[in-house]
N, C-alpha and C positions, 0 to 999 in steps of 0.2 A: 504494500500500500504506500509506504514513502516513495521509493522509486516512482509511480504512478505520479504521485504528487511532486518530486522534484522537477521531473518532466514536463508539468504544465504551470509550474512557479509563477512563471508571466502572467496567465489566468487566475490568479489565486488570491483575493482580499479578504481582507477582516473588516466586519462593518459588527459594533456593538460587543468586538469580543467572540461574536460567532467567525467560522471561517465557512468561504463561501466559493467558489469556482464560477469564474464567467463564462456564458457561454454565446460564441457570436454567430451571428448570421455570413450568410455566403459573401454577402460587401464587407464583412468586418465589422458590424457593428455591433454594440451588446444589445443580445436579442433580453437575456434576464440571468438573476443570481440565482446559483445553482448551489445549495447548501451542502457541505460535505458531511454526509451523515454520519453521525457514529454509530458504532458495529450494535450494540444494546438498542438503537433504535428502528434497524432495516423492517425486524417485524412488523412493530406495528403501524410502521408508517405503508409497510405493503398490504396491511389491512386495509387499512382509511383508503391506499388506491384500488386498489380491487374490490372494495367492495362500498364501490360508490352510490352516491344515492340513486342512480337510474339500477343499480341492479350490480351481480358479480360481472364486471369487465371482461374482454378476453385479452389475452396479450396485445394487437395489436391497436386497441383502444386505450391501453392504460399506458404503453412508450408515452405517449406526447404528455402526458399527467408528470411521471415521471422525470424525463426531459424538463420540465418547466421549473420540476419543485427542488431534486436531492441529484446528488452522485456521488454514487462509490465504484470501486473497481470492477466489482462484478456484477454489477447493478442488472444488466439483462439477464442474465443464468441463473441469481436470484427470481428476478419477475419469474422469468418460466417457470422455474422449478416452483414457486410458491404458488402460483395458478392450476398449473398442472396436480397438484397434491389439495385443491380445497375442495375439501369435503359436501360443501354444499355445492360446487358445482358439479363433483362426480355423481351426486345423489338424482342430480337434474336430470342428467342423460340419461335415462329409462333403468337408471340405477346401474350402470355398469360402468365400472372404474376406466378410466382413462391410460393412467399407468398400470405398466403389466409389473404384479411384486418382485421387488427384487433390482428391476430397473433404474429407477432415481431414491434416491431419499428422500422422503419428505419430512417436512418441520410437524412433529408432535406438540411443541411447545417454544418459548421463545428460546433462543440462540442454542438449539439441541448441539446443531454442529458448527459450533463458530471455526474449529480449524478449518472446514470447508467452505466457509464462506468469507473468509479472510485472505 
């Protein structure tokens, strides 16, 4: 995660003590702050996106949520993995689980596998 972060140094302000990454548009301009999340927070912040108030998101409706609000390293493989693993969205599809066991991990609870997702 440093390394990630040393490499976009130039992108990288503090406003209030939080730390934040810029993120620009195709001219270069700051399109918006993009807060660096911390590791204690990815879950529940990919709750509040996935399960927004129109309903559980799919992947490619919650990127630009995403994109707008936090960034961390592994921020997309997160998204997936935690969409693909929620329960109330497997229950939806005529009840048959989306992942096959055994295939991905998914989160029973908050930061189960932080080595994996670090």
């Amino acid at each position: 995660m440093l390394r990630a972060l040393w490499q976009q140094f130039d992108s990288l302000t503090s406003r209030d003590g939080v730390l934040y990454r810029l993120f620009y548009d195709s001219a270069g301009l700051v399109v918006n702050y993009q807060l660096i999340l911390p590791a204690q927070m990815k879950v529940p912040f990919l709750e509040l996106i996935h399960a927004d108030t129109s309903g559980h998101l799919k992947f490619a409706k919650c990127v630009p949520h995403v994109v707008r609000s936090a960034w961390w390293l592994t921020w997309r493989r997160d998204l997936n993995i935690f969409i693909r693993c929620c329960a109330k969205c497997e229950s939806f599809h005529r009840g048959a689980p989306h992942v096959k066991p055994g295939s991905t991990p998914c989160w029973s609870g908050p930061l189960v596998n932080v080595g994996a997702l670090i």
